[in-house]
VOPARO-745797 format. One record per residue (C-alpha): x negated, y, z negated; residue in one letter. Coordinates in Angstrom, 3 decimals, m for minus. Layout:
BEGIN
+----------+----------+----------+------+
|       xx |       yy |       zz | resn |
+----------+----------+----------+------+
|        X |        Y |        Z |    A |
...
+----------+----------+----------+------+
This chain:
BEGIN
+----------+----------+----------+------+
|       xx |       yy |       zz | resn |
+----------+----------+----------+------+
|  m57.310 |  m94.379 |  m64.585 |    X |
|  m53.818 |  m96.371 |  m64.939 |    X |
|  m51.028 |  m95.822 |  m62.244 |    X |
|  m47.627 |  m95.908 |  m62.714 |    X |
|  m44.835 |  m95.705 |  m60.875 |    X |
|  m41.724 |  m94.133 |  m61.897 |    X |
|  m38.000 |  m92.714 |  m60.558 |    X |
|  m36.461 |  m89.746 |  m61.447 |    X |
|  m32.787 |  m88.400 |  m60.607 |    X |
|  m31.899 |  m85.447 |  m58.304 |    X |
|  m28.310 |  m84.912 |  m59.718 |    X |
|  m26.306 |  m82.435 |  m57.443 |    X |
|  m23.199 |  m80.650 |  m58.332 |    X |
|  m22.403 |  m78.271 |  m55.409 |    X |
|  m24.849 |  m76.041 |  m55.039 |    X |
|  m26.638 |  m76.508 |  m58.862 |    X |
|  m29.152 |  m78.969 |  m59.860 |    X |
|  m29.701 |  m80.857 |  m63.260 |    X |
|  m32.931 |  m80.154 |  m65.501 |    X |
|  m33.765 |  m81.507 |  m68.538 |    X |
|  m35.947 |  m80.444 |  m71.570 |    X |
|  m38.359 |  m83.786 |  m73.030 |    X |
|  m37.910 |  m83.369 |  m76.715 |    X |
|  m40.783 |  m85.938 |  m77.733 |    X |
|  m44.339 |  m87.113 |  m76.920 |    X |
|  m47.456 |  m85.318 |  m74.627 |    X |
|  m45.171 |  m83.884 |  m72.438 |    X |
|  m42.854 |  m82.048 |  m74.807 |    X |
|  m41.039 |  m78.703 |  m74.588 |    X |
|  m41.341 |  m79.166 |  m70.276 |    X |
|  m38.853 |  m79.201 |  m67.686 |    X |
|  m37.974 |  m82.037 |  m65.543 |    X |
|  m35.914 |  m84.233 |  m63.719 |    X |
|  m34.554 |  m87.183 |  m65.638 |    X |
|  m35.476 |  m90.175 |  m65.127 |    X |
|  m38.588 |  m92.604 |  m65.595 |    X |
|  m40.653 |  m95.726 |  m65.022 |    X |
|  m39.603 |  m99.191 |  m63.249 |    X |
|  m39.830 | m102.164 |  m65.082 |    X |
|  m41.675 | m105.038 |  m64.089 |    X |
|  m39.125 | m107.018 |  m61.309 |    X |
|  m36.616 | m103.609 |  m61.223 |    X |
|  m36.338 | m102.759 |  m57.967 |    X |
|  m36.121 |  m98.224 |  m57.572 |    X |
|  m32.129 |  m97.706 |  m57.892 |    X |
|  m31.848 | m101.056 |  m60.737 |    X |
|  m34.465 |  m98.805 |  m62.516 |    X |
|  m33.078 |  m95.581 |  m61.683 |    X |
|  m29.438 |  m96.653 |  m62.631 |    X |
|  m30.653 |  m97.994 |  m65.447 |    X |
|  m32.816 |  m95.031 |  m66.852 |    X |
|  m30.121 |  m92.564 |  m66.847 |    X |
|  m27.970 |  m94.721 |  m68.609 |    X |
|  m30.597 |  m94.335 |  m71.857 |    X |
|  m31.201 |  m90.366 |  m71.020 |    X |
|  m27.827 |  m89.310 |  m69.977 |    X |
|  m25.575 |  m91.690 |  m71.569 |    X |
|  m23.823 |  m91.820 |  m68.202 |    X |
|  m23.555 |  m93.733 |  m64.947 |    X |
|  m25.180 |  m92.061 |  m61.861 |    X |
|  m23.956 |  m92.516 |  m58.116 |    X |
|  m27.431 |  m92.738 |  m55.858 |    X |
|  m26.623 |  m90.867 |  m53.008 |    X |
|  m29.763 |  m90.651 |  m51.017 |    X |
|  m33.565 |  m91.082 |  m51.069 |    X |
|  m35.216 |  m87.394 |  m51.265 |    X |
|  m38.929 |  m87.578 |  m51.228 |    X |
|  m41.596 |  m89.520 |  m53.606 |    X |
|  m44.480 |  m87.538 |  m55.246 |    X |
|  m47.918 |  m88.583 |  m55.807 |    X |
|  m49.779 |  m86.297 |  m58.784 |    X |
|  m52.390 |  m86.930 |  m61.393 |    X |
|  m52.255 |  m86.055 |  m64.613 |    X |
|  m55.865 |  m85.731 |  m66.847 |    X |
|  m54.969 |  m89.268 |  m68.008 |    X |
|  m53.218 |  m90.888 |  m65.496 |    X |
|  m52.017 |  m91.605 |  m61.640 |    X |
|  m48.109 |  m91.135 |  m60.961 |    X |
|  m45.613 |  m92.047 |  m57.921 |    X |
|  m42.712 |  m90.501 |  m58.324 |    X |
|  m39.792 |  m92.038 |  m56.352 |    X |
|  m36.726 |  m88.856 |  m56.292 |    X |
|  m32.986 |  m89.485 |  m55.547 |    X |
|  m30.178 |  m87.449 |  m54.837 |    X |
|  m27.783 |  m88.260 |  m57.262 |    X |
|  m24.279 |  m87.284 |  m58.226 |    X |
|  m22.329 |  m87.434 |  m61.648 |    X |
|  m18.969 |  m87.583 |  m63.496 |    X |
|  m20.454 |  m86.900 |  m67.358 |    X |
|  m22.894 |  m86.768 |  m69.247 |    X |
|  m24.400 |  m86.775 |  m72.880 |    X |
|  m28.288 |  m86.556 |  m73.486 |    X |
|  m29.751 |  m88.229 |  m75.842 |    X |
|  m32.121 |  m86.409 |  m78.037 |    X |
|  m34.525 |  m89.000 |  m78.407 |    X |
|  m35.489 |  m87.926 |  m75.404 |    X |
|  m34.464 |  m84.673 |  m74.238 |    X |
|  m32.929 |  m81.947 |  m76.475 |    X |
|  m31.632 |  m79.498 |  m73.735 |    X |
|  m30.219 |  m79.783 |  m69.977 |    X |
|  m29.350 |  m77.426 |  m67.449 |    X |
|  m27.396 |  m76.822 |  m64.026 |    X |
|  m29.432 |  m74.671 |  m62.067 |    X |
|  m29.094 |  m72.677 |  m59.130 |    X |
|  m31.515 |  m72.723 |  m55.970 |    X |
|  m32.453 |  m69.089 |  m57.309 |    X |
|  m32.471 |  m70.750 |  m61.197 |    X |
|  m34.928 |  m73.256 |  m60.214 |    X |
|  m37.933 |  m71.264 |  m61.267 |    X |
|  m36.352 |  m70.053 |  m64.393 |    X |
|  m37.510 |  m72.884 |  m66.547 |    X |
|  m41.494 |  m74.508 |  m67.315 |    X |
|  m41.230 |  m77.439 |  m64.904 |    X |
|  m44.038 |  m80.858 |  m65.531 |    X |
|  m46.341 |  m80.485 |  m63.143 |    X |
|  m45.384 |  m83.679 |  m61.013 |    X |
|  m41.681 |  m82.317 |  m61.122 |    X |
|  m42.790 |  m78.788 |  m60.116 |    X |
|  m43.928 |  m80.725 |  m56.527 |    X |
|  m40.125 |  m81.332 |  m55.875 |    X |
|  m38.470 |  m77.479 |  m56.914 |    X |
|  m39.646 |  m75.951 |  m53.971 |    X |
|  m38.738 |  m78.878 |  m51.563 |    X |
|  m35.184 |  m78.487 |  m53.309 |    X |
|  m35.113 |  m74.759 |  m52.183 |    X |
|  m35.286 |  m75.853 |  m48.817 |    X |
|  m32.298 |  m78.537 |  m49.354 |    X |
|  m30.491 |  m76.188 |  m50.916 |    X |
|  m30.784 |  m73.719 |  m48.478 |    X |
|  m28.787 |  m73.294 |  m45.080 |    X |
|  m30.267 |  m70.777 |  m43.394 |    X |
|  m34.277 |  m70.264 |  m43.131 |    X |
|  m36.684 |  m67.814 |  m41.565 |    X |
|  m39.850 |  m69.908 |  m40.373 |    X |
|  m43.426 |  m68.899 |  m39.460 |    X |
|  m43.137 |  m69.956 |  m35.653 |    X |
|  m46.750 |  m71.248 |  m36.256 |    X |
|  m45.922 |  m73.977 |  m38.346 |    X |
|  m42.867 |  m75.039 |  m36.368 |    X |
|  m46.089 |  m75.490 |  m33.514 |    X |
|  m45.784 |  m72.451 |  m31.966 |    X |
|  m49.343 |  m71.354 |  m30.725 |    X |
|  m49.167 |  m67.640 |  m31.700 |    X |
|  m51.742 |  m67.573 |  m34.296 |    X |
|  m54.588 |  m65.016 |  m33.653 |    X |
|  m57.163 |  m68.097 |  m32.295 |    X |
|  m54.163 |  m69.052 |  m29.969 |    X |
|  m53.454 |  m72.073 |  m32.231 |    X |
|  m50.847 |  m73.265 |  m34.459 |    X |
|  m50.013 |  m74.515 |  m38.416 |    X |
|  m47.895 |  m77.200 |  m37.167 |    X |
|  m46.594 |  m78.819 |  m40.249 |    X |
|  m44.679 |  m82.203 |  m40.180 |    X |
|  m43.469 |  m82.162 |  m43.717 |    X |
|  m41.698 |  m78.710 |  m43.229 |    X |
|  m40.093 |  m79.879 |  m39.938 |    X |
|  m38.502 |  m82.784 |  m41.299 |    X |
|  m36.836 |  m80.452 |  m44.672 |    X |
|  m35.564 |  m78.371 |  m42.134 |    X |
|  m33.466 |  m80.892 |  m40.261 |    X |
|  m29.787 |  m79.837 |  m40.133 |    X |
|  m30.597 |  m76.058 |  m41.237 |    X |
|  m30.265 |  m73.130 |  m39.288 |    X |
|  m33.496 |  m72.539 |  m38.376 |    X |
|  m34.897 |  m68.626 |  m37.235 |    X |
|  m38.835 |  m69.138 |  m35.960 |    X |
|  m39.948 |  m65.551 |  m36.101 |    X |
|  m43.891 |  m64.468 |  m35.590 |    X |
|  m44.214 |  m60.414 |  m36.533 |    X |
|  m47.746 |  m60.354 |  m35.353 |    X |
|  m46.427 |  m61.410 |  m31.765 |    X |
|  m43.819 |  m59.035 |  m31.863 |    X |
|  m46.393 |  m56.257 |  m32.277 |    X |
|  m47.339 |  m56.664 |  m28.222 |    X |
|  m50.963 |  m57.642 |  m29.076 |    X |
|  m52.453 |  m60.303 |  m27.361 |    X |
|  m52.843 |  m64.108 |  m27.949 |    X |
|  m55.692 |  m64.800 |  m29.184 |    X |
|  m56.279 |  m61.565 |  m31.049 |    X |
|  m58.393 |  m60.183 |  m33.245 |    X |
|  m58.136 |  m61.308 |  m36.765 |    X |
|  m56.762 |  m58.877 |  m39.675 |    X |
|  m57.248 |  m59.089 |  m43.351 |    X |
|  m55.451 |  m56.405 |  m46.066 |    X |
|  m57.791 |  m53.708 |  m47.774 |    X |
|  m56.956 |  m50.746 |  m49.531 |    X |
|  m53.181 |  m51.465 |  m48.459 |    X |
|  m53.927 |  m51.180 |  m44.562 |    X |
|  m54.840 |  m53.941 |  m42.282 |    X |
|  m57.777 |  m53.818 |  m40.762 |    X |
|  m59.753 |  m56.073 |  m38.493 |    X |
|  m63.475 |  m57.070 |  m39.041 |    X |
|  m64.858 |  m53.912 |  m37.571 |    X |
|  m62.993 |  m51.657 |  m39.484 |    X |
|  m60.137 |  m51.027 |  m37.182 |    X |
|  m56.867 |  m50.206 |  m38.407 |    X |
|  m53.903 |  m51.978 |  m37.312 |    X |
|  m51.213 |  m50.699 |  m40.151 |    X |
|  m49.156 |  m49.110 |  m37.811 |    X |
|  m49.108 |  m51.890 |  m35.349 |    X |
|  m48.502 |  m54.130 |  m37.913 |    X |
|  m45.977 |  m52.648 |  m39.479 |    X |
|  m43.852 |  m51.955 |  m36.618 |    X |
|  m43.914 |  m55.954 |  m35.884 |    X |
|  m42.948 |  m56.409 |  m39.734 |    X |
|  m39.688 |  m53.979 |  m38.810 |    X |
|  m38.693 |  m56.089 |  m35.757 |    X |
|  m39.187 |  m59.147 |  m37.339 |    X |
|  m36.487 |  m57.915 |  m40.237 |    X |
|  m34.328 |  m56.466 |  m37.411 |    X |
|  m33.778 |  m59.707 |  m35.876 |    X |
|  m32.883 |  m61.289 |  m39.475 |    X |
|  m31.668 |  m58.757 |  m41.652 |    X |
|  m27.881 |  m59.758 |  m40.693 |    X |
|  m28.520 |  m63.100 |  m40.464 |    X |
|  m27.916 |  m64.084 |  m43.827 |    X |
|  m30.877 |  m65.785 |  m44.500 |    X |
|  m31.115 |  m67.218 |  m48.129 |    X |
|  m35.133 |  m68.839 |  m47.969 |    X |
|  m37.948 |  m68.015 |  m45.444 |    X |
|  m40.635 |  m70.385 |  m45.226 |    X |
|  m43.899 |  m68.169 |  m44.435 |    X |
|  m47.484 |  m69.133 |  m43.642 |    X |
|  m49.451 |  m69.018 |  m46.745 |    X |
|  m52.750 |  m66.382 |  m47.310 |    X |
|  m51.465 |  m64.644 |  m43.546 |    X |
|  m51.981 |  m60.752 |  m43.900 |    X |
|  m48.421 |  m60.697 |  m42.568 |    X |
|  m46.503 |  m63.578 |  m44.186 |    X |
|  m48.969 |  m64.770 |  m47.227 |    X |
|  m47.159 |  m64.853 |  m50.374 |    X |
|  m48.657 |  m64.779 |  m53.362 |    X |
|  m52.017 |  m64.796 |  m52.408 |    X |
|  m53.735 |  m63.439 |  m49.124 |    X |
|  m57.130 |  m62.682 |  m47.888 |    X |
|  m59.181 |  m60.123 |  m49.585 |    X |
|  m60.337 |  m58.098 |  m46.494 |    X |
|  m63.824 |  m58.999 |  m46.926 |    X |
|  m63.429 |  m61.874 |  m43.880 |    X |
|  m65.048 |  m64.166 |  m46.310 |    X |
|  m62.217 |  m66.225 |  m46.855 |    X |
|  m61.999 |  m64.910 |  m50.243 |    X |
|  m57.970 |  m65.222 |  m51.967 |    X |
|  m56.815 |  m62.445 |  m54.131 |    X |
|  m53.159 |  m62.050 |  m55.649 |    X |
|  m50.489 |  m60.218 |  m53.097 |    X |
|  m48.094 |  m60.360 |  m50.896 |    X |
|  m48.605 |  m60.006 |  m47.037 |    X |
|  m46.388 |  m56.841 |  m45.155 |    X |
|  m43.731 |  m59.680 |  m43.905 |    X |
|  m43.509 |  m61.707 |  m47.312 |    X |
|  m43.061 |  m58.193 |  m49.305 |    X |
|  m40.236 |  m57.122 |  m47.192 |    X |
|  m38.243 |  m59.914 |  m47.627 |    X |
|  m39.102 |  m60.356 |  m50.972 |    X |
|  m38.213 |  m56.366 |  m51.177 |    X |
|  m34.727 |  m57.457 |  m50.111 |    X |
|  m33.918 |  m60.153 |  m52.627 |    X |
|  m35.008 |  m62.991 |  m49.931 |    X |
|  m36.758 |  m66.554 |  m51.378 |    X |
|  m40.322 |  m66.973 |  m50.044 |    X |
|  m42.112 |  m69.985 |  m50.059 |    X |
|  m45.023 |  m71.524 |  m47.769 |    X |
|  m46.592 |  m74.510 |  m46.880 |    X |
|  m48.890 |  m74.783 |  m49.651 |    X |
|  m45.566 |  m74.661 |  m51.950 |    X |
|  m44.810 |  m78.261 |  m50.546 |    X |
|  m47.456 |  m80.244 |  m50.534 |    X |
+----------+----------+----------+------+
């Protein structure tokens, strides 16, 4: 399988981001951020500069690395090398894409992203984003019902210079650390003996939101499949590690109350 390696433009105007429609070839008809591959002896920003030029018609100003993607396509390897960029004007050309678009951080999902481009959206939520509701687990705290944590690296770093709020409903319930382990069934949470915890839980959900709920928080970052902060898929409350479509109690009030939810898996 070939590899290639290729740069694409994060262009920034206040609080919107550029997206571009690919009017030709495999890839037609999907989203993405312009951009595209080095040249044999281009060095990232001489390539960069140099592609936007062709797409855009326009001269970019390279403001700061972002983060590079790695995905696979059927047919081939990519390394995707992302920039945030800023710009005076711009004209596409339709030889290459027939629409653009300034979107918001609650736009982003409005439009059929590539696949490789889809990687960077959700790490663009974050940077786009000032303050953010964390799972204290993946921030390293050890609340998780084994007494362990989800410390993630990745999500650390995005969140430098935000406003963080680590927040853990479960341990706000009073149960212990470790715990027993809870899955979702039938809409109540129950652990793997059949005991139900909906009340418990519920009540940790509501002083979870009353510590946020006039914070102004504009993205939470929640651990993914969690009975409690799993969004879009969680555990099917058979224990069997077994993923069904839904929305954990935390995740759905949030989402309830026109927050952003994302988790770790969104990232990688």
């Amino acid at each position: 399988m070939k590899s290639i390696r290729v740069v694409a433009a994060i262009i920034k105007d206040k609080d919107k981001i550029l997206a571009t429609k690919r009017s030709y070839g495999e890839f037609k008809g999907g989203w993405e951020f312009p951009g595209g591959k080095i040249e044999e002896g281009e060095d990232k920003k001489t390539a960069l500069i140099r592609e936007i030029k062709e797409e855009l018609n326009a001269n970019i100003e390279i403001d700061s690395y972002f983060a590079t993607i790695d995905y696979t396509y059927p047919n081939f390897h990519m390394i995707m090398d992302c920039y945030i960029c800023s710009i005076d004007d711009f004209a596409i050309n339709e030889e290459i894409h027939d629409e653009a678009k300034w979107l918001t951080k609650d736009e982003l999902d409005s439009v059929n992203w590539l696949a490789a481009d889809e990687k960077i959206v959700n790490k663009l939520k974050i940077y786009l984003s000032s303050k953010i509701a964390v799972s204290a687990c993946l921030l390293g705290g050890n609340c998780r019902y084994n007494g362990k944590n989800n410390y993630n690296e990745e999500i650390e770093h995005l969140l430098k210079d935000k406003e963080v709020y680590k927040i853990c409903p479960e341990v706000l319930t009073g149960l212990s650390i470790p715990r027993k382990p809870v899955e979702i069934k039938d809409n109540k949470v129950i652990t793997q003996d059949n005991e139900d915890m909906t009340e418990i839980f519920l009540h940790g959900v509501d002083m979870a939101w009353e510590k946020l709920k006039d914070k102004n928080i504009d993205l939470a970052i929640l651990k993914a499949n969690s009975p409690t902060c799993g969004s879009k898929t969680i555990y099917d409350g058979t224990f069997s590690h077994t993923l069904v479509e839904g929305n954990g109690l935390f995740a759905k009030l949030l989402k309830d109350n026109k927050i952003m939810v994302i988790s770790e898996k969104d990232i990688e």
